[in-house]
N, C-alpha and C positions, 0 to 999 in steps of 0.2 A: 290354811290361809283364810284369814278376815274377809268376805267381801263386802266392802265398801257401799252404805246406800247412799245414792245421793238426793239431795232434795235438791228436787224439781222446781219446786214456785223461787230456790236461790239460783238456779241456773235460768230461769227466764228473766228473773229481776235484772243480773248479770248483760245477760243478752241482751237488754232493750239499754242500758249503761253503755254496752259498746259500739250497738249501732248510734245514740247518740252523742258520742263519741267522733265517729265516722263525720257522721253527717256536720259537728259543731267544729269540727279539723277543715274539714272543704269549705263554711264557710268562715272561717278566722280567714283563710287565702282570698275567699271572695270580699272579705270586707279589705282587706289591704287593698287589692286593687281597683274598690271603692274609693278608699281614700285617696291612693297615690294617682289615680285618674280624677279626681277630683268630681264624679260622679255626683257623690253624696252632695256635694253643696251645689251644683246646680242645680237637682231634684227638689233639694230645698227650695229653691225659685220658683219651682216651677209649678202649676195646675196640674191635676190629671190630666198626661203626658200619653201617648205612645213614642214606642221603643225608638222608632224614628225619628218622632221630634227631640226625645231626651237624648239621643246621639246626635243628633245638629247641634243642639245646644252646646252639649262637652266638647263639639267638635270629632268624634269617636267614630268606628265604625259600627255601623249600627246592626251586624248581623253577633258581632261580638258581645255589645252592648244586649239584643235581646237575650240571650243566653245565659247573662250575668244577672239579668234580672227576672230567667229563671231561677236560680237559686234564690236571688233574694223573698222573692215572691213565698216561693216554700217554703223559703227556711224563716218566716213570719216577719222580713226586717221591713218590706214593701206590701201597700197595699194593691190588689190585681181589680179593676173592671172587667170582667168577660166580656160581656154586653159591648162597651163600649173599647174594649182590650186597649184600656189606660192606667197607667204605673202612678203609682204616686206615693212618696214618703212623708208619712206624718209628724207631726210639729213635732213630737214626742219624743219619736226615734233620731231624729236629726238633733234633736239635746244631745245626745249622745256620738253622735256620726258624724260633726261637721269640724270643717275648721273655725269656725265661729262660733262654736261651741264648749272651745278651749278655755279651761284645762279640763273638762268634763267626755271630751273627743277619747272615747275608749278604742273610733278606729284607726286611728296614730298607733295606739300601740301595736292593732292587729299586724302589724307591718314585721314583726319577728320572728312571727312563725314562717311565713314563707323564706324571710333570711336567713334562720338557723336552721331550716329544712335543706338550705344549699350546701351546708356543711356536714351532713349527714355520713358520708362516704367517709372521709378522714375522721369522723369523732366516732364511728366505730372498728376504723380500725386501732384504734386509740386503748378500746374495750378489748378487744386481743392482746395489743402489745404496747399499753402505756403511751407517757410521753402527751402531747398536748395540739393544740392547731394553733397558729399563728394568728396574729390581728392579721396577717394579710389578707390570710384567706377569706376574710369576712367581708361583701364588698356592702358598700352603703351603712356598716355598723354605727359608725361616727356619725353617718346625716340623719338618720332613725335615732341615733341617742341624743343627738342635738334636738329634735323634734319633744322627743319624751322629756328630757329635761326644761325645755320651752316649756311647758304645761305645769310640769312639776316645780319645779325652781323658779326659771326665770321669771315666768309671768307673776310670783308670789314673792319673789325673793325682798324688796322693798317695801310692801306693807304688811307681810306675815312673818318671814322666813328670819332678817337681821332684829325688829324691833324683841323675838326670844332672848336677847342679849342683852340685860338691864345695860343702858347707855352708851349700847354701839352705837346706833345711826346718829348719835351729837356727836359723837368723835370721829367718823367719818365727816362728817361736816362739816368738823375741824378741821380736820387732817392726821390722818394717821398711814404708814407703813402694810400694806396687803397682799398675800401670795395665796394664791388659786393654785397646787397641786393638784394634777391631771386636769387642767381645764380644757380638754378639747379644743372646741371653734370657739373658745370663747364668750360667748353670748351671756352668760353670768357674770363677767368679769368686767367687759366690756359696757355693759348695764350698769353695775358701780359704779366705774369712771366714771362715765357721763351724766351720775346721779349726781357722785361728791366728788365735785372737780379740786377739792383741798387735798384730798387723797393720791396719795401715789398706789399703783397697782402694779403686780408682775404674775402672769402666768407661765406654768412648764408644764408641759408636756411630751410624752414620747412621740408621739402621731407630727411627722412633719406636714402633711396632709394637711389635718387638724388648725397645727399654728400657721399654715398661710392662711385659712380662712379668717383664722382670729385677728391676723396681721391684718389682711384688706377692709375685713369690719373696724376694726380700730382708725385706720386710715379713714374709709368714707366718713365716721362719724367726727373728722377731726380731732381725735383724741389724746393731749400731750402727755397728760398722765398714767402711761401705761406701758408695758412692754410683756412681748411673748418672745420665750424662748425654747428650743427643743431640748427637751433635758429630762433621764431618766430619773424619775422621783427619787430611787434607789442612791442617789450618788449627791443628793442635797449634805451641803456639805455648810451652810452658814451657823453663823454663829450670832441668835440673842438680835434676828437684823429685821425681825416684823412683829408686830402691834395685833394683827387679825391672820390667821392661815384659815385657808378653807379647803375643804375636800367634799365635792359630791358626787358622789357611787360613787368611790371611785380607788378606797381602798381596799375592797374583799377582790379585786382583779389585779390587785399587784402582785410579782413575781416575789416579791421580801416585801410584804407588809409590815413583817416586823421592825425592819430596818428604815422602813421611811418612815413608821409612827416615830423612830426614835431622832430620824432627820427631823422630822416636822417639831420634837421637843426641843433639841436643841436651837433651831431657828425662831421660837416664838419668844419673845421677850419675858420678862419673870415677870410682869403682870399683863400679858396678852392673853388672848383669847383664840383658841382653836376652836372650827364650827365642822363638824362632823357629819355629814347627812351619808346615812346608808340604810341598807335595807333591814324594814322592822321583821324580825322572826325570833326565833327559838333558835340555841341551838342543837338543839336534840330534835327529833321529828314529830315527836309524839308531842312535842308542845309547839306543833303547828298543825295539826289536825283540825282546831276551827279557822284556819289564817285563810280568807277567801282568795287568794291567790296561791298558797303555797305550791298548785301541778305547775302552773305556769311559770313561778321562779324559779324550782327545783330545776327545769328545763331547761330556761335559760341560763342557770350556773350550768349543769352539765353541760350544755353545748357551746357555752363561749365563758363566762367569767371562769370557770372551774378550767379549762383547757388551756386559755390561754395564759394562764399563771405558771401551767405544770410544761407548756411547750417553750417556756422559757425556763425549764430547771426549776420553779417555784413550788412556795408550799399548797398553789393549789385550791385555796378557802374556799372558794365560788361565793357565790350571792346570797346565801342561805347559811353562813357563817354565825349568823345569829347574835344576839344580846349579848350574850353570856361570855362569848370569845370575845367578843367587840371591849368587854369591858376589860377583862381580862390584860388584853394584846396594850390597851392600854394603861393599865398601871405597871407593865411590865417596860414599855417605854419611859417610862418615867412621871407620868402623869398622875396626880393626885387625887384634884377635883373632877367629878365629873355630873354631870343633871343629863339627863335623857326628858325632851321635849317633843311630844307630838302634835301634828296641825289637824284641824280638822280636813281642807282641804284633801291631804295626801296620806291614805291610809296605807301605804307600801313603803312610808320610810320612817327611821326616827331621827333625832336632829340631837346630836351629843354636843352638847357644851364643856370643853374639857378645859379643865386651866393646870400651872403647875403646882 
């Protein structure tokens, strides 16, 4: 028998990888609840603070509050006075941490680790005995992805995201025929409308949840040009009856993605335009080894796009489905033309313009 030597300086390299590891996991949870207390952006207001006044301010209780901003303090995100034991977040870090700092707000997204953390218990039993978790079980997934797509999409979708389309936004302006497949709450559909009021718009959805939010947004904004309805992508059954379809994220989480790329063919007109935003990767792994997010998505497919495609009987793709099947899935629908367009803005997606 071989015994095995090992090298020492790759098992500390290792070692100090896991502890921060540890340490970068505890604060992604503390920066959520930065965000979703809205901490971050009062600190922004504020002068070097103590813990007390920065929890008056939030309104918070402030033995909670000093705690939290032990971590932050540590974990390099907050500056500390000892002397004077006063907190304060620098201009620098609140680029990145506020909500007025959107779309550039990296703590909105931290909001998915502690979500997909709650699923934990059901996605490995999953790893035992197959099968998938439900959107039920997911709570807040919809307001956290209405959040992220606010940053990603909506905030860009009218002066970045439509003008990719040599002579959309004139024809919107004209008037043309528009369907949002998996539109959630709406917020990108709803933002159309009331861009090009010549336009008619329809979104579906499966989340009935989702489409009352999209319904009362619609309502407050006055909006006659539009309608949401609850409708499983998978069972789009029109014919030849829209001008623009769009999907964002929103087809590597279908249960039959196959089946609605080919819905979505048949429903676009022979010279329309389908707008495809999904996640930029490989679909191999090894040709996402430089992709600066790849732990982070890999994650989030396993634990929610991957699952709940396969808890409905699906094929499962997850989020990391990659270029290569994207392209693929669609010329097997029927699709011809395709351009892959990226923004500078949003380095986690690409934006397919597919025609027939």
């Amino acid at each position: 028998m071989t015994l095995q030597i090992l090298d020492s300086s790759k098992i500390e390299t290792f070692a100090d990888k896991l502890f921060g590891t540890l340490n970068n996991g505890a604060l992604a949870i503390m920066t959520s609840i930065g965000h979703r207390t809205g901490l971050f952006d009062i600190m922004a207001q504020l002068p070097p603070s103590t813990s007390q006044e920065i929890a008056d301010a939030a309104r918070l209780n402030e033995r909670y509050v000093r705690e939290w901003l032990g971590a932050m303090v540590t974990g390099g995100f907050i500056e500390y006075d000892r002397d004077r034991q006063t907190y304060y977040l620098p201009s620098e870090h609140a680029a990145l941490l506020t909500r007025a700092a959107s779309p550039d707000n990296i703590a909105a997204f931290a909001q998915y680790i502690p979500l997909l953390a709650s699923v934990e218990e059901p996605i490995i039993d999953c790893f035992y005995n197959g099968g998938g978790v439900p959107y039920s079980e997911y709570k807040r997934f919809h307001q956290v992805m209405a959040e992220d797509s606010g940053q990603t999409v909506v905030a860009a979708l009218t002066d970045l995201i439509l003008p990719i389309v040599p002579g959309l936004t004139e024809a919107l302006k004209r008037g043309i025929d528009v369907l949002d497949v998996g539109c959630g709450s709406g917020r990108a559909l709803n933002k159309m409308a009331k861009t090009f009021p010549n336009s008619r718009f329809t979104g579906y959805d499966l989340s009935q949840d989702a489409i009352a939010v999209a319904q009362l947004k619609a309502q407050s904004l006055d909006l006659t040009n539009i309608q949401f309805r609850v409708k499983d992508a998978a069972t789009l059954d029109e014919i030849e009856g829209y001008d623009l379809i769009t999907t964002f994220d929103a087809i590597h989480d279908q249960a039959r993605p196959d089946v609605v790329l080919r819905g979505i063919f048949r429903a676009l007109r022979n010279d329309g335009v389908y707008l495809m935003q999904d996640i930029r990767a490989s679909s191999e792994v090894s040709g996402n080894m430089e992709h600066p997010a790849a732990p982070f998505l890999y994650t989030i497919s396993c634990l929610h796009c991957m699952s709940v495609s396969l808890a409905d009987g699906g094929m499962g793709l997850g989020a990391m489905w990659g270029e290569q099947k994207a392209l693929e899935m669609l010329k097997e629908a029927g699709f011809t033309r395709v351009e892959i367009e990226q923004l500078d803005h949003d380095f986690q997606n690409n934006y397919y313009i597919v025609r027939k």
